[in-house]
KEDREN-400223 format. One record per residue (C-alpha): x, y, z; residue number from 1. Coordinates in nm, 3 decimals. Example, Ala and Ser with C-alpha at 12.3 -4.5 7.8 and 13.67 -1.06 7.14 Angstrom:
BEGIN
+---------+---------+---------+-----+
:       X :       Y :       Z :   k :
+---------+---------+---------+-----+
:   1.230 :  -0.450 :   0.780 :   1 :
:   1.367 :  -0.106 :   0.714 :   2 :
+---------+---------+---------+-----+
//
This chain:
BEGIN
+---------+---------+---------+-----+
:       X :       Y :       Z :   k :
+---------+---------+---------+-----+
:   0.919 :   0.982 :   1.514 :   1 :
:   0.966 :   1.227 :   1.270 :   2 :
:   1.343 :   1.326 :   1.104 :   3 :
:   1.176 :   1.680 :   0.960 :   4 :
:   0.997 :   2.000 :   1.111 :   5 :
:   0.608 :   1.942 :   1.091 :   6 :
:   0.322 :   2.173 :   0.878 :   7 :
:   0.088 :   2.371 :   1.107 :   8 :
:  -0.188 :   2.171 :   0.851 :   9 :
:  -0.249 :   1.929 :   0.617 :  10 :
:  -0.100 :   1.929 :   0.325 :  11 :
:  -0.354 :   2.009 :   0.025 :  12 :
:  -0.285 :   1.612 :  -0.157 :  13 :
:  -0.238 :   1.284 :   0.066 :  14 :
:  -0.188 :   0.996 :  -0.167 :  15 :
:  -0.125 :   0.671 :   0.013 :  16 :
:  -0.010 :   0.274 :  -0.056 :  17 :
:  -0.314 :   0.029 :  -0.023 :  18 :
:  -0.183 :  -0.322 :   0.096 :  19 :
:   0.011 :  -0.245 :   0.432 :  20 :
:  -0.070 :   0.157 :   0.461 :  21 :
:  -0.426 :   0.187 :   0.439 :  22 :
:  -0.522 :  -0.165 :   0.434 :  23 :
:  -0.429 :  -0.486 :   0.661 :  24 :
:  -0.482 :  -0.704 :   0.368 :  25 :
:  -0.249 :  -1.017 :   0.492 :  26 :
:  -0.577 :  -1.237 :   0.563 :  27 :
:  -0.719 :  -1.213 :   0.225 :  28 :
:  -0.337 :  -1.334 :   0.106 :  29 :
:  -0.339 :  -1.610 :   0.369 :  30 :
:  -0.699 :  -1.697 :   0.238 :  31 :
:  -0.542 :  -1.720 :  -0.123 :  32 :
:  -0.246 :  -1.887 :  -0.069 :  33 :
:  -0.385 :  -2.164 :   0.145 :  34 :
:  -0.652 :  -2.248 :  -0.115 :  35 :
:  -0.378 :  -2.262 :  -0.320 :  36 :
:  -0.210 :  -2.484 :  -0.092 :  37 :
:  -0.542 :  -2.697 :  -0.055 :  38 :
:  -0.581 :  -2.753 :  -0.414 :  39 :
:  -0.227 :  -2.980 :  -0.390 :  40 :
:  -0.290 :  -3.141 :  -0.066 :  41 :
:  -0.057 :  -2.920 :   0.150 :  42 :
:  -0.100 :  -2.810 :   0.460 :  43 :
:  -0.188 :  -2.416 :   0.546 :  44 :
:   0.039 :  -2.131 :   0.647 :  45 :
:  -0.042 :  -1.953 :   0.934 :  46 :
:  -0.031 :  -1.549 :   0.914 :  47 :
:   0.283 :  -1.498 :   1.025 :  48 :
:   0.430 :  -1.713 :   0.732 :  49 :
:   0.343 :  -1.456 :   0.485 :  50 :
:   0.263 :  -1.135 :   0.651 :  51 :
:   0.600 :  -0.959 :   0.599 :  52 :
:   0.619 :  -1.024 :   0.224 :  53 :
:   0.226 :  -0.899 :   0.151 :  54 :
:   0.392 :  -0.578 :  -0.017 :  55 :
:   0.562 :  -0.766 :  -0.230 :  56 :
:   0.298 :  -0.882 :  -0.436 :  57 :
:   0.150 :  -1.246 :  -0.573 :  58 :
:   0.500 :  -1.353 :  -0.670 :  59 :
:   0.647 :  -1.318 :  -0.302 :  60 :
:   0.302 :  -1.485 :  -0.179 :  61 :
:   0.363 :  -1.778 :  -0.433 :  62 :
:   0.704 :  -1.783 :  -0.335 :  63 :
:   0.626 :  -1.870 :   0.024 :  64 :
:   0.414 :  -2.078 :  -0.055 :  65 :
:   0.579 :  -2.259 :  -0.295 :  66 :
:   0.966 :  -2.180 :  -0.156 :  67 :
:   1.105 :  -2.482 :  -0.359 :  68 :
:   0.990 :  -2.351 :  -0.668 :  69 :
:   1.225 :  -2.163 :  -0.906 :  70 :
:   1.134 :  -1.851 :  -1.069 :  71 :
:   0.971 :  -1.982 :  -1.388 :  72 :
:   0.762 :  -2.175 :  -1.221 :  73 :
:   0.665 :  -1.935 :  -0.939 :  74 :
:   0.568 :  -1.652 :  -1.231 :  75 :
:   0.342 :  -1.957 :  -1.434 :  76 :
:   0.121 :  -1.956 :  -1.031 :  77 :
:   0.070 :  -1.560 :  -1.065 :  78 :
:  -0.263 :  -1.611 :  -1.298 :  79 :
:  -0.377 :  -1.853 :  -1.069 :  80 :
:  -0.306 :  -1.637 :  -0.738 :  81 :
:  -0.470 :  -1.354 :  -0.889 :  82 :
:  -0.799 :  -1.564 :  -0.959 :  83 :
:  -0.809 :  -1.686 :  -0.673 :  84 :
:  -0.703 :  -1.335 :  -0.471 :  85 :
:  -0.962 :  -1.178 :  -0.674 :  86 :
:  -1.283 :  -1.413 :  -0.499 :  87 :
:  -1.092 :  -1.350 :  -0.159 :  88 :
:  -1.081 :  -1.005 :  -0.217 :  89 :
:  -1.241 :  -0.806 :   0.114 :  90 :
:  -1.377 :  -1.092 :   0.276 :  91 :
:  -1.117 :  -1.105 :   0.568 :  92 :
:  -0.909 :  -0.802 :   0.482 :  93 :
:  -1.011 :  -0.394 :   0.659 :  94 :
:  -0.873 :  -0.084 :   0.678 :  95 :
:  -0.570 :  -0.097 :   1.009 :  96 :
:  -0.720 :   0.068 :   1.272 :  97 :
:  -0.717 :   0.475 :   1.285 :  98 :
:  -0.695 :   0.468 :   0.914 :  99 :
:  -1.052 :   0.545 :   0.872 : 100 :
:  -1.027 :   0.855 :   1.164 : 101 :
:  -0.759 :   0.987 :   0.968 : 102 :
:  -0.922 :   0.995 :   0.644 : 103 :
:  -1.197 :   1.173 :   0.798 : 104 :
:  -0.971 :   1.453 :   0.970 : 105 :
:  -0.825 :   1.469 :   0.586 : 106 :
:  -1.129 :   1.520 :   0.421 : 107 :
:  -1.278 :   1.749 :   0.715 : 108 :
:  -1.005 :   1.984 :   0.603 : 109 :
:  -1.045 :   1.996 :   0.248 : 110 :
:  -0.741 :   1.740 :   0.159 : 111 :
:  -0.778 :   1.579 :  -0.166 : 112 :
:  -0.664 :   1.168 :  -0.085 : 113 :
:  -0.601 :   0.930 :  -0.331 : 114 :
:  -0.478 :   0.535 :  -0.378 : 115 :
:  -0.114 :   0.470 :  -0.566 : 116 :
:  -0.069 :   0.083 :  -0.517 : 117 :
:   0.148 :  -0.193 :  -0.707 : 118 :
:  -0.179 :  -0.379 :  -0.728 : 119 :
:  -0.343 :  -0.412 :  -1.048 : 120 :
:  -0.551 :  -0.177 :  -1.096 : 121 :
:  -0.884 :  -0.408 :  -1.175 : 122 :
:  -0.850 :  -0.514 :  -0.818 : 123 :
:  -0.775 :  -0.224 :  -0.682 : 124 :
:  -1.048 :  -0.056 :  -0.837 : 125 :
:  -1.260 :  -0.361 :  -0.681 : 126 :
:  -1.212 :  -0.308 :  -0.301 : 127 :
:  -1.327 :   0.049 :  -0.312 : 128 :
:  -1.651 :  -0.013 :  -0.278 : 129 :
:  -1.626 :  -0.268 :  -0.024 : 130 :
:  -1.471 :  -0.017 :   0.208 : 131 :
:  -1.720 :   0.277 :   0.067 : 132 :
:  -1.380 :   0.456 :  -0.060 : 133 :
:  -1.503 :   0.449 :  -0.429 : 134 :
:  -1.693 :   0.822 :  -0.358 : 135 :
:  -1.398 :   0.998 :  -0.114 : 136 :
:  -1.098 :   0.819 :  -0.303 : 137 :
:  -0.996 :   1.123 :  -0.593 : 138 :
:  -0.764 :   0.908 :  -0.771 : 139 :
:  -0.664 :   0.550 :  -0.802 : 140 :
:  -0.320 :   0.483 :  -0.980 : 141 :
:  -0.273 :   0.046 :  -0.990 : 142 :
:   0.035 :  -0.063 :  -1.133 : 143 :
:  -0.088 :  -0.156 :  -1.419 : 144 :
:  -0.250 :   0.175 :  -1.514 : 145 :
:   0.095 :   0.331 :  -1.660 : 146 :
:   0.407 :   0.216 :  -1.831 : 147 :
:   0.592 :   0.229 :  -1.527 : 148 :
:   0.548 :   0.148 :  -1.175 : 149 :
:   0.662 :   0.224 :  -0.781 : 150 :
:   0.968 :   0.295 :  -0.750 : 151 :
:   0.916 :   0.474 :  -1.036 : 152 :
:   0.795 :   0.820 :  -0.968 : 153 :
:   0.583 :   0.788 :  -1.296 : 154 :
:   0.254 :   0.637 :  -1.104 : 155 :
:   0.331 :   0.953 :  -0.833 : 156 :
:   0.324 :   1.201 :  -1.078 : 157 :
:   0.010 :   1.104 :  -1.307 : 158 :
:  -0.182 :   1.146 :  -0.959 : 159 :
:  -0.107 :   1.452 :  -0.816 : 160 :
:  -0.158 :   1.573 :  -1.210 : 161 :
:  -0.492 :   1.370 :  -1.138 : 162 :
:  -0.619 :   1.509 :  -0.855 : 163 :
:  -0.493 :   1.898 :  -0.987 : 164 :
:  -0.201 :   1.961 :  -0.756 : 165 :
:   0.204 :   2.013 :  -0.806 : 166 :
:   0.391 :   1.698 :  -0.673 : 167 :
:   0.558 :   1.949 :  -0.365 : 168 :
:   0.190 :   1.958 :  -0.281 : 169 :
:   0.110 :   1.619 :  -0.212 : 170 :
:   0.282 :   1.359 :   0.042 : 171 :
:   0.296 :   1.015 :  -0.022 : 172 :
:   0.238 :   0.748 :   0.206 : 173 :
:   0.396 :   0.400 :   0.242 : 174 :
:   0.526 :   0.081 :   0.425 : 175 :
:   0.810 :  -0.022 :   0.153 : 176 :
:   1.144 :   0.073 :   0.080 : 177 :
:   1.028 :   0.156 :  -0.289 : 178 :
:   0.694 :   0.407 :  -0.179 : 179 :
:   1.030 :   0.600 :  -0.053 : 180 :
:   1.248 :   0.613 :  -0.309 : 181 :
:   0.916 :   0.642 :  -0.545 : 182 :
:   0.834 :   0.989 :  -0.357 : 183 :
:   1.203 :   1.113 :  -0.326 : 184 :
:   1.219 :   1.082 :  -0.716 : 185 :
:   0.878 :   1.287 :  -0.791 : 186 :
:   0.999 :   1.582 :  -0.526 : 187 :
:   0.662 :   1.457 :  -0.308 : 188 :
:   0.775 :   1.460 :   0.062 : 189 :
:   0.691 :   1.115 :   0.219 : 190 :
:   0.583 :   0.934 :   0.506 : 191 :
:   0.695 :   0.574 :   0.678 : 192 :
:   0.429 :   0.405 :   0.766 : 193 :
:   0.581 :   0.165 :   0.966 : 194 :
:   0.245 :  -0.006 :   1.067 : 195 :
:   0.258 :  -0.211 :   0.817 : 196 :
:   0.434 :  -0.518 :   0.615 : 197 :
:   0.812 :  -0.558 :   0.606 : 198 :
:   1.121 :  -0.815 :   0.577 : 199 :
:   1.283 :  -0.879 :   0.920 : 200 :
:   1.605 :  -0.716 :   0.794 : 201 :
:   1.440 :  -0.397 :   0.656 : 202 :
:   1.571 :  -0.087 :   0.773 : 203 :
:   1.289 :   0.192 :   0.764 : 204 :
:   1.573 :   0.435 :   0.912 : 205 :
:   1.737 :   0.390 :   0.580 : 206 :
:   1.433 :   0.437 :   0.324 : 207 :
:   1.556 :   0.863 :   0.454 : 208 :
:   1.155 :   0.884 :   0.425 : 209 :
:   1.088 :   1.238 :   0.603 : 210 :
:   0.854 :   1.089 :   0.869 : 211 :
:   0.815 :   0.774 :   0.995 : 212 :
:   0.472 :   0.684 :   1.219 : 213 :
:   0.392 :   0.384 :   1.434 : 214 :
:   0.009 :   0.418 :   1.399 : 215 :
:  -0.196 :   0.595 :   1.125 : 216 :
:  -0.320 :   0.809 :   1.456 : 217 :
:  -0.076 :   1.030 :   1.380 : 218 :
:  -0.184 :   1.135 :   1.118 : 219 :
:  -0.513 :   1.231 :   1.228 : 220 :
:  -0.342 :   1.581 :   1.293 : 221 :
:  -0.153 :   1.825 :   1.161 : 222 :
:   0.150 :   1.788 :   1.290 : 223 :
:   0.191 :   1.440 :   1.210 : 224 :
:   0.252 :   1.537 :   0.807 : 225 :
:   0.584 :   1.673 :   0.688 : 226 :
:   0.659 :   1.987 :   0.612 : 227 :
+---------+---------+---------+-----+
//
């Protein structure tokens, strides 16, 4: 579904979200949290319990997990999520499917494609290899690297810089309100990737991203990237 005309082909930068966009990473989360969860003698969630709030990073996770937990205490579990997330990392997460197809079209045409996530970028950095992006991928941003991060434009900006292209060169792609407003700020036209993660009472319709795609198929082509 697409709210703006379509290019003719693909644009010279794709940069793209990692949990949720390029990668179904929910099972390495569920992996984490239930150990977690273990640990205190509590029973496990099942997917479904934690799927929509994956974008969100470890303190949404540790907030379902732990949902009578205020925030203090929910922000004193993010070291331990993260060690634990960090030996879970790739074991049960890969990429959704078409994502790897499209990546291929992308580079078979000379695109330049690169990684801005919220994650830190130590983990990040991590997976890479595990999905043999570490040689194709021409920039990884985390969201740790810079002062700022998504919604920010910041993180946006320092990789189209990056990866030698103006910002009105590059789209962005994401599953989250703020990959939107992110993109809007650095003048990068944007995609929905509505595959992925989200809150039941998100409203991708109101993100005003330019496209919005059920499947990364879409943009396995041309016209599936804005104008």
């Amino acid at each position: 579904m697409s709210t703006a005309s379509v290019r003719t082909g693909f644009p010279p930068g794709a940069l793209f979200d990692l949990d949720g966009t390029l990668l179904d990473s929910a099972p390495d989360m569920l992996a984490t949290v239930n150990r977690m969860l273990a640990d205190r003698g509590r029973p496990p969630l099942a997917l479904s319990d934690i799927r929509p709030m994956v974008s969100r990073g470890a303190r949404a996770m540790a907030s379902v997990a732990f949902p009578e937990l205020g925030a203090e205490s929910i922000a004193a579990l993010v070291p331990e999520f993260l060690a634990v997330y960090a030996e879970e990392l790739g074991r049960h997460s890969a990429p959704f499917d078409g994502v790897e197809a499209m990546l291929a079209a992308l580079e078979a045409a000379g695109t330049r494609w690169g990684i801005v996530t919220n994650k830190p970028e130590y983990l990040a950095a991590r997976i890479l290899p595990q999905l043999r992006w570490q040689d194709r991928c021409a920039v990884l941003v985390g969201g740790d690297t810079l002062t700022e991060r998504k919604p920010h434009p910041m993180p946006l900006l320092h990789a189209a810089a990056a990866i030698g292209l103006a910002p009105e060169a590059c789209v962005y792609v994401g599953d989250d309100a703020r990959d939107i407003v992110a993109a809007r700020a650095a003048g990068m036209p944007s995609v929905v990737a509505l595959w992925g993660y989200r809150l039941e009472g998100d409203d991708p319709i109101a993100w005003q991203g330019d496209v919005m795609h059920a499947l990364p198929e879409a943009l396995a082509t041309p016209a599936g990237w804005p104008a």
